[in-house]
Each structure stands twice: as structure tokens, then as C-alpha cells.
N, C-alpha and C positions, 0 to 999 in steps of 0.2 A: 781498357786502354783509355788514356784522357785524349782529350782533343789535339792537344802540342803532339802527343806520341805518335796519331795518325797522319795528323799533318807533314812530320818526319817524314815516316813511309811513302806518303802521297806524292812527295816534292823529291824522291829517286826515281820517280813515274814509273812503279810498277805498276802490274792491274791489280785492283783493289777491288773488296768488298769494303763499303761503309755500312756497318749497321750499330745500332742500341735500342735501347727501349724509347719510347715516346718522350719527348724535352732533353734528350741526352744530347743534343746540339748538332747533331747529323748536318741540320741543313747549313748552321754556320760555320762547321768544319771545310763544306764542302765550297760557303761564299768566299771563307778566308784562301783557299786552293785555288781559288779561281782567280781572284786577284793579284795572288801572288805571279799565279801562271801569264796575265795579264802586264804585269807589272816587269814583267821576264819579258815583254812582244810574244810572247806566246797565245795564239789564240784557242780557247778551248769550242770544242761542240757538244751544246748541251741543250738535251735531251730528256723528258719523262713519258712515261706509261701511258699520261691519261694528260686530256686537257688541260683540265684544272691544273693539275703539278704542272706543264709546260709553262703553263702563264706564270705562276709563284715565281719560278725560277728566270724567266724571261729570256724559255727555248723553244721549242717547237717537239710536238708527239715525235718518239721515235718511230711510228708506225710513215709519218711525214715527211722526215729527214731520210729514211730509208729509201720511202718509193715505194712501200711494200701497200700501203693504204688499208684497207680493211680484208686483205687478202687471210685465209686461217691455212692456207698451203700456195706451193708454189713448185712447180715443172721446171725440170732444167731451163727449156723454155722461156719461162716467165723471170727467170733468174735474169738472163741473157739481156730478154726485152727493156725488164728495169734500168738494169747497167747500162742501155744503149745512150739511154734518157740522157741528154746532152747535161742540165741541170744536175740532176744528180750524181753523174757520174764527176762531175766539177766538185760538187760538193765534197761526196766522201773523200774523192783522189784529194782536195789540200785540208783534210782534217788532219790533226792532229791527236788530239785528245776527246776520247768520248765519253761525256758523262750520262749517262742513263738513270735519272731518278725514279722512286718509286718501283723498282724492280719485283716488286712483290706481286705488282700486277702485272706483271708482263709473263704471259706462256712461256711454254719450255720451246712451243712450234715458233712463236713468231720470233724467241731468241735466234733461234737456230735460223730461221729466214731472212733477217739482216747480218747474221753471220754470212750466210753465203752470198749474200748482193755485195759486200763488201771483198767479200772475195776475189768475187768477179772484178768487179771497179775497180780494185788498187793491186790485181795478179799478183797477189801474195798467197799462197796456202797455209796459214796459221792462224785463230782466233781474230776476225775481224780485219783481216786484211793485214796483221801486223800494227793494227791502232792501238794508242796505251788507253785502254778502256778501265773506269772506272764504274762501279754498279753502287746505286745508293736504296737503302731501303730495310726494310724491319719485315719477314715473312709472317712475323705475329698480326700485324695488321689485314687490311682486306686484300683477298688471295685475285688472281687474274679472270676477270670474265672473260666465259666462256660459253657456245654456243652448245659444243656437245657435253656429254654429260659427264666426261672423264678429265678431273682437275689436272694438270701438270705445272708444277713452280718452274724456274726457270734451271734454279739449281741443279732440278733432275736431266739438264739437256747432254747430249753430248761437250758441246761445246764448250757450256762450264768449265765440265770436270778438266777440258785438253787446255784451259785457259791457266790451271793455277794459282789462281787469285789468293793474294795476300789477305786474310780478313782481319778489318778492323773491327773490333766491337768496342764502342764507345759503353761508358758505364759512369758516368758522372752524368746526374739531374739535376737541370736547369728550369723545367716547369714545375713541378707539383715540390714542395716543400712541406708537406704534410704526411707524417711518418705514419699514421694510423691509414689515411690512403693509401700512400706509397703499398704498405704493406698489403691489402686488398687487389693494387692491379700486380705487383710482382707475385701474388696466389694464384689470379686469372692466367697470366704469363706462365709459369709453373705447372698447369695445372693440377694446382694442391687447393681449391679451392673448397674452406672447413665451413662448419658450422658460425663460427667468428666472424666469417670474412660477408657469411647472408644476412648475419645480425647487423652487421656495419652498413650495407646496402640497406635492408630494411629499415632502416630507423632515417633513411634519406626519402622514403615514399611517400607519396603524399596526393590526395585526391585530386580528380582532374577540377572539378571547382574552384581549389584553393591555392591553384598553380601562380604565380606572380603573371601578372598578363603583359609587364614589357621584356620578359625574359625570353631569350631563343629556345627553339623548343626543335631537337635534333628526333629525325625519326628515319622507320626505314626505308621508306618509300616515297616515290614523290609524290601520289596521289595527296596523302596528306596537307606533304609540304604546302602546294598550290593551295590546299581549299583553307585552311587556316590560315594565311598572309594575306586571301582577299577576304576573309571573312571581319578579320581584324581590323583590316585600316577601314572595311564600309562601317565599321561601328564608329568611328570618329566622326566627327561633327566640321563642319567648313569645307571650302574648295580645294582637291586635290591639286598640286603642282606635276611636273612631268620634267625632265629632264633625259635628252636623248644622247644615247654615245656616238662621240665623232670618229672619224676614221681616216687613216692613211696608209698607202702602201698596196700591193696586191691583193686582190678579193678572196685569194685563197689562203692567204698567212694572215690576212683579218678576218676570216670567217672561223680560223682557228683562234686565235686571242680572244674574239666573242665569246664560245662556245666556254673556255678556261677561264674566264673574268668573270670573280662571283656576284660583281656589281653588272644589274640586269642591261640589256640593251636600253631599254626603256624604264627610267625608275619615277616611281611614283609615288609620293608621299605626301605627307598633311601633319600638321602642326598637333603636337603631339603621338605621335608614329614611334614606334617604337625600332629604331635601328643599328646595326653593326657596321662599324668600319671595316674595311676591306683591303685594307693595305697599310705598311708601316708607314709615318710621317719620317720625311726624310729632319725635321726639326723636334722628333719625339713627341706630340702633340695626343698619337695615338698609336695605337698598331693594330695588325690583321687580327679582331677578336672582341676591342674594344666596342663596349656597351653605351649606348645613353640613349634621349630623344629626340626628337626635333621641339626645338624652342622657341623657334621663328624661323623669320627671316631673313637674309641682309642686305643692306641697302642695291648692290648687286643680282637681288631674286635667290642668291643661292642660302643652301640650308643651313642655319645656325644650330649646332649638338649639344645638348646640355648632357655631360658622359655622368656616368654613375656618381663617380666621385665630386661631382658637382663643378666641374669645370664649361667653360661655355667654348668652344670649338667653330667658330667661321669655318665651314668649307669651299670646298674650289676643287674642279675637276682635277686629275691625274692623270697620268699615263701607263699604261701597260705596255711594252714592249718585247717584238720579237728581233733579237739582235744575229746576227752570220756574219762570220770574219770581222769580231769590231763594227762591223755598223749593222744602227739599227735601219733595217727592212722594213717592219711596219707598225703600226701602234692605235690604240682607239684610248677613249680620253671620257673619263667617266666620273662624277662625285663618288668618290669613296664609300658608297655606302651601301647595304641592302635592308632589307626588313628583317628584324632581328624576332619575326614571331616563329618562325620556326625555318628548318633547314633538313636536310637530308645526311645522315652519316656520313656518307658518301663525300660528299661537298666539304664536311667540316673535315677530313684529313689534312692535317699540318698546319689546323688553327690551337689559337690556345683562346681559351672562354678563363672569365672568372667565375661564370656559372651557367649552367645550360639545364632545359625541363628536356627529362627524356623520356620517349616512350620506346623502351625497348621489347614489348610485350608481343614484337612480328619480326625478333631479332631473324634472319632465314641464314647467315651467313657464319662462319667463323672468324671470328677477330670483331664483328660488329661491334657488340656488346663493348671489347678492350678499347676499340678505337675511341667508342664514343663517350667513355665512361674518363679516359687520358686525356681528351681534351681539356678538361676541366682540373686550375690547378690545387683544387682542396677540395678533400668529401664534402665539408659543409657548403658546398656553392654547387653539389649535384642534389636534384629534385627530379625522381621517379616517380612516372605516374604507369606504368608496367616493365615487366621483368618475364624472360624466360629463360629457360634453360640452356638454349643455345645460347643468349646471350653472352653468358661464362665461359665460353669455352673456344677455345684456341685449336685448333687442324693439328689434330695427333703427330701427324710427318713434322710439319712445323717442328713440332715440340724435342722427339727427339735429333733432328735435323739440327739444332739450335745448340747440344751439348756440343758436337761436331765445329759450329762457326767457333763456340766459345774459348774453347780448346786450342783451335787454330789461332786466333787472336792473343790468346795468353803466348802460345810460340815465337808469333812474329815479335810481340812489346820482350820477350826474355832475348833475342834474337839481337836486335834493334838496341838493346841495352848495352851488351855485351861488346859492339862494335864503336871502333875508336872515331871519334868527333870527326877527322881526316878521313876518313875512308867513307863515313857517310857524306862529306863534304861531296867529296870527289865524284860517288855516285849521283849525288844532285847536280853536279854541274857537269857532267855527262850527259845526265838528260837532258836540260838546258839547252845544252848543244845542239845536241842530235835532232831538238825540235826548234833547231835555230833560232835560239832568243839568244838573250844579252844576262851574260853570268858576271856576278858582282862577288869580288873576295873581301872586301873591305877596305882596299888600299885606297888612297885617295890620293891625287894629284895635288899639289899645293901650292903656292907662288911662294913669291920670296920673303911675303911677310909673314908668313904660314896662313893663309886664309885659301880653307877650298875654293878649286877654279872649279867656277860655273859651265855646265854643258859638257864639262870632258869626260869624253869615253860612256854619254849618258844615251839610250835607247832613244828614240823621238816619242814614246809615251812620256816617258819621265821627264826627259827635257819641256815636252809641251805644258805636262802639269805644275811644274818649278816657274816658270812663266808666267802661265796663267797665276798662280797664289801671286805671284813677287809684284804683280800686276793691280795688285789690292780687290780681284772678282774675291763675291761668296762663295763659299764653298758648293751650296745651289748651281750658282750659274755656270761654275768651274765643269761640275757634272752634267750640267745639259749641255754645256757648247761642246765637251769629250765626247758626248753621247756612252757616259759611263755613269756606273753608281757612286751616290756620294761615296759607301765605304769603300768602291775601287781608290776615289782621287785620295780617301785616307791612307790607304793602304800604299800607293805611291810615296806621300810625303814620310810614311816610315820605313817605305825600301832605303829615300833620298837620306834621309837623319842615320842608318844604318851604315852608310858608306859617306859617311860626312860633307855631302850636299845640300844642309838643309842649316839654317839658321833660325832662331825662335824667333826671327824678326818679320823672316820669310811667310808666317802661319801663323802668326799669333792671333792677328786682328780677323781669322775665321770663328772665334769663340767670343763674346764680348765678356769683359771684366768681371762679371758677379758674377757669371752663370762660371767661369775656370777659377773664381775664389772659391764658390761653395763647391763644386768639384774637388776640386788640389785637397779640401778642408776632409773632405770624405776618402778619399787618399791616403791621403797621410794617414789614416787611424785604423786603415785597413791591413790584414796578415799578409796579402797578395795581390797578386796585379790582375785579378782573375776578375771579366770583365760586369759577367752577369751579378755576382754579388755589390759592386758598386751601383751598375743599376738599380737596384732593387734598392737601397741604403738610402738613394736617392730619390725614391718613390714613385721612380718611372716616370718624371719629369725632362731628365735629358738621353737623347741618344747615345748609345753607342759610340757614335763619330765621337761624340761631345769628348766623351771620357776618354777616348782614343787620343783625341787631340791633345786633351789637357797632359794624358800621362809621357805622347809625347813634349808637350813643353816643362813639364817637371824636370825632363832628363836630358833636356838643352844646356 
């Protein structure tokens, strides 16, 4: 199923499984969903497994949103008590939509124990209280910690199987473009892994001496981690710098954002350090994965990045944010950056590396190995300094579990095909409804010279964002004053152009002149409007927005 296909299904709001293999764009199926859902007044509750995915996504652990906390069971009891919680019971009762990332890690026990707190709080008896629940996530990856010794997925719960879920399998690759890789982790994935597939890794090993020393170096423990990051920067020479993260909002949704931000509380670096960026630039400058060093400094104290490809990169702190109902609750504010000597498997889930040193010779886990081996988008930018047998190898259930998603998947995309434009119209704007947003058929209002009237019939997101652009703000400040993502305030201005609210005159001046020539120019010579390969054409120079905007003003 491609992206468009699931988005389809997602936008009738059934419950959904979102999965694919590693780079198959899961997470920007599920940002474009949200925006949209946004861009409707709809607001989503979004939710992952583990820290770190809470922060990426900018929600909060489902173990947090629940109430359930580090509970591994719960007595009628405890069910009751949770639900009683004034907070939570406010929460779930005006959710909407729940998204759950990262599902792989999440028990079958603690599934089923925010199944019933939801229950409780919103007295409905069906899957989650009757919430349109979506689950995102890959079971090939790393399975759910667990204290006792018997694994259970989430899949295996009751509650799954009484949900129904539609599954998406996404199957189009957007990171690795390397067919002799490609073919090696779809062996791991498979488990058909041949003699071919050890010679391919083999010929990537390479002694621990001879390892590149400003490369990240992913393992499987964190004992490592720590003792190689401070062994490395004490080998530098000059004064270390320090830069601490700032904080606002509740001590207990900042002590969560902390824990999920891979940039440290406290970072500390020196002039030639080897480090990783930590987040997308909302101006394409970098992204979550990006390689280089510190080069200096700038007049300001903060760290100048000289990135691989020899660009020099000014930094400035950021923000992480946890958002509920449209606003953001709390945030810490951090230089994008960590120490790129080494990192934990673990942690690198849902980064893309150009290249990573890996020791997977204490793989202990299933999926390890695939996890960490998919980060990286071409065999030749992976460098093994150990290898073990677990490494390769994928949790048997998983495996044949996965014919099962696949199958299902192929049913809904044949399903989904087969049904007339109108009829899925009608379903999405049922949902729409029922989750009281604002459903757009394309009609537009007009005066009498035929020029669309401004503000009619338009939600107060839309109208604010129409405003705001006609107002001459950047596209930046448009998104900090919404307390939205820049690709929200895009995503708006293509609802607006979609229903003839939107003039090239209105947005044009968010893109400046050369940077939407040499865009439109890579455009034009492209077979489709498919976003990632213009990226890339473009040498990952400009964002997304960028190209978003520009293919918006083409079709003005």
C-alpha cells in the first residue's frame, strides 16, 4: 500500500494498523494524518510506547496519557481509582482520536490496561471506550520490555483481535536506495538470510582501530554508550563549553520531554567534537541523523557545525514540545545536538544515519541487529566492528504474524479500490462530522466578480492561518505564534488552495525567489509530484515545506 492509499483509509477514521518496513514513511503518513485531522478542528491524542518516540512525535508515553504509569497489571480496583483522577478522566472523556506509536513495544498486558481505563472514563463497552484508534509501528523492530520472562505483542491481546483493525502495510522506500542493501535487510526481515547476504555484511567489518573516530558508533548497551562519549571528547584538546536545557510548563510533562530528547540535559562539547543533530531544521539546514563537527564558535557562544558535506551550520537552541488539545503544555529548549561517538540501538530507533560503526557482537535482542543495520541508508556507509547470530534474526511470531498483516493490507488497498470516489467521499465526511470538525466539498463562495470571499464558511484554524500568511509573517513565526508545525501551517494553506481560498499572492513571499526557481526547475523534469524524490534531486538542501509550497504555487 502507498502512502496516498493509507491516508485514504486513515481520513474514513477507521482503526488502523500503520506498518512497513524501516524508511517506508510510516511516520510521514501518520504527520500528514494529523494535519489534515488538524486542519478539519479536529484534534488528535498522540501517544508512543517509549519516551523517545513521545518526544519525536511531540505526545506524551501512552503508559502517561492513560494514568496507568509503570503499572504491569491492574484490579478492577485500580481501574476505578485511575478513572476517578479528575485529569485523566478529562483527558480521555474529550479525545478523539488516539494515536499510539511505536506499538511494537507496547505489551499485550498494558494494551489491554488502557483498553479498560478507557472504558471506565468514557462508559462505553467496545475497544477503547469507542475511540477511533490508530496503532503505528513495524513488530519486526524492537519487541516490548518486559520484566517477566514471557514476551506478549500487543497483537496477541484480546482487545486487538475484538478491534478489527484495518492494516495498512506501507511498502514503498524512502531511506535506503541501495538495492544490494535493500536486498540483505529484506533477508533479515524474511528470515532467508543465505550465505550472500554474510558475504555482503562481511565485507563491511572492519577492526576496532580502524574505525572512522567522528563517526557514531550504535551498540547495545548503554554501559558502552557512556564510557566511549566521555572517553572521546577527554581526548580533545581546549576548554569544554556547557550548555544547559531550559524548561517550561509542568515538572511532570518536563521530566517526560527530558527523558525522550536525545539532546542531553546538559551538553557538553569542544571544538572539534564529533556530533549529531537532533532534530529536523524547520529551514532544511539538517535533520534528525545529520553528521558533522564543531568548528567553532559564534559570536553568540553557540556551536558552529561543520556537517560532512562540508556545510558550516550556526546553531541556536530548539524546542521540543508536548502539545494536548492544540496547545502546547510544556517544552525544554536545547542545541540540537549530541555526541555522535556512539549511541544505543535503542535510542537510534527512527533516526536515518548516513553511516554508523556498529558493534553488534552483544546483539541480546530480536530485531537488534535489523534495527540497527536500517538505520543506515547504504551498505557502504555501514562499518562493523562485531556480529552475532542473534543479530540477524527477527522473533519467529513476528515472522509468520507478518504474512497475516500483509494479506490484510493487500484486502483493504483491493477493497479501497474498488469503491466509488463518492462513497469514500461521504465516509470521510461522516467522520469529520461525528468528530465535529469542519468538512470542505470544494464549493467555494464567490462575489460578484468571481473572486473567492475571504473567511466564509472557514474553521478558526484556517481562517487564523490565511491571516496570518496575508499578513506578510514567515512561515516560522506563523508556526510559533499557532503553536503548530511549520508542515501543519503548509498543510492548512493546501486545505485553503483545495477549496479556492488561497491566492499565489497570499504565500508566495514564504519561499524567496531562487530557492522556488531552482525548485519549479527540479519539478518540472520530475515523473511525479512524489515528494521524497525531489528532495533528494535537490540534495537535501531544501525542506519539504519548501517543495510543498513551491508545487503549491505552480498550480495557482
Amino acid at each position: 500500500m502507498t502512502q496516498g492509499e493509507a491516508l485514504v483509509v486513515l481520513k474514513t477514521g477507521a482503526n488502523v494498523f500503520l506498518t512497513g518496513e524501516p524508511g517506508s514513511g510510516k511516520t510521514h503518513a501518520i504527520n500528514e494524518f494529523v494535519a489534515w485531522l488538524r486542519a478539519s478542528g479536529i484534534e488528535p491524542s498522540i501517544t508512543a510506547a517509549t519516551g523517545i518516540a513521545a518526544t519525536h512525535v511531540g505526545g506524551m508515553t501512552l503508559h502517561s496519557w492513560s494514568g496507568i504509569g509503570i503499572a504491569e497489571s491492574l484490579s478492577p480496583a485500580d481501574v476505578d481509582r485511575i478513572a476517578s483522577k479528575e485529569h485523566i478522566a478529562r483527558r480521555i472523556g474529550k479525545a478523539k482520536v488516539l494515536i499510539i506509536e511505536e506499538i511494537s513495544m507496547l505489551s499485550a498486558a498494558t494494551f489491554e490496561m488502557v483498553d479498560a481505563v478507557c472504558r471506565e472514563v468514557r462508559r462505553v463497552d467496545t475497544p477503547f471506550g469507542g475511540l477511533v484508534v490508530v496503532l503505528v509501528g513495524d513488530f519486526f523492530q524492537l519487541p516490548p520490555v518486559s520484566r517477566a520472562r514471557e514476551l506478549s505483542f500487543a497483537y496477541e491481546s484480546a482487545t486487538w483481535r475484538e478491534f478489527h483493525l484495518l492494516t495498512c502495510y506501507l511498502t514503498e522506500q524512502f531511506r535506503q536506495d541501495d538495492s544490494a542493501f535493500l536486498e540483505v535487510l529484506s533477508a533479515i526481515r524474511s528470515g532467508t538470510v543465505e550465505a550472500l547476504h554474510h558475504e555482503s555484511l562481511a565485507a563491511r567489518e572492519v577492526a576496532r582501530d580502524t574505525v572512522p573516530a567522528d563517526m557514531p558508533k550504535l551498540f547495545s548497551h548503554n554501559a558502552d554508550v557512556d564510557m566511549i562519549n566521555a572517553a572521546e571528547l577527554a581526548k580533545l584538546a581546549g576548554k569544554s563549553r556547557t550548555f544547559r536545557m531550559t524548561t517550561k510548563g509542568k515538572d511532570t510533562l518536563v521530566e517526560g520531554l527530558k527523558r525522550g530528547c536525545l539532546s542531553p540535559e546538559l551538553l557538553e562539547l569542544k571544538e572539534g567534537a564529533a556530533v549529531m543533530f537532533t532534530k529536523n531544521s524547520p529551514q532544511a539546514k539538517f535533520v534528525n541523523g545529520t553528521l558533522g563537527a564543531v568548528a567553532g564558535w559564534g559570536s553568540d557562544g553557540m556551536p558552529v557545525v561543520q556537517t560532512k558535506d562540508g556545510r558550516r551550520i550556526a546553531t541556536e537552541p530548539m524546542e521540543w514540545q508536548f502539545e494536548e488539545q492544540g496547545k502546547v503544555k510544556a517544552s525544554v529548549a536545547q542545541i540540537p545536538l549530541r555526541l555522535a561517538y556512539a549511541m544505543t540501538v535503542h535510542k537510534s530507533q527512527g533516526m536515518s544515519m548516513d553511516a554508523a560503526v556498529m558493534d553488534l557482537s552483544k546483539a541480546f535482542e530480536y530485531g537488534q541487529g535489523y534495527v540497527a543495520l536500517s538505520r543506515v541508508r547504504r551498505l557502504s556507509g555501514v562499518y562493523l566492528t562485531g556480529l552475532n547470530a542473534r543479530a540477524l534474526e527477527v522473533h519467529p511470531e513476528v515472522l509468520e504474524k507478518d504474512k497475516t498483516f500483509r494479506a490484510a493490507s493487500e484486502a483493504a488497498t483491493d477493497a479501497f479500490a474498488q469503491m466509488p470516489q463518492a462513497e469514500i467521499a461521504t465516509m470521510q465526511k461522516k467522520f469529520v462530522k461525528a468528530m465535529g470538525g469542519a468538512w470542505f466539498d470544494g464549493k467555494v463562495s464567490r462575489t460578484k466578480k468571481g473572486r473567492a470571499k475571504t473567511g466564509v464558511g472557514l474553521p478558526g484554524r484556517l481562517a487564523e492561518t490565511l491571516q496570518a500568511v496575508r499578513d506578510g509573517k514567515t512561515l516560522k513565526s506563523v508556526a510559533k505564534e499557532r503553536g503548530l508545525a511549520v508542515s501543519t501551517i503548509v498543510t492548512h494553506l493546501e486545505e485553503l488552495a483545495s477549496i479556492g481560498k488561497l491566492a499565489r499572492a497570499d504565500f508566495i513571499h514564504l519561499v524567496p525567489t531562487n530557492v522556488l526557481d531552482e525548485i519549479h526547475e527540479v519539478l518540472a523534469g520530475a515523473t511525479d509530484d512524489k515528494l521524497a524524490p525531489i528532495f533528494h534531486a535537490l540534495g537535501g538542501r531544501y525542506s519539504f515545506e519548501a517543495i510543498r509550497l513551491t508545487r503549491l504555487a505552480r498550480d495557482r
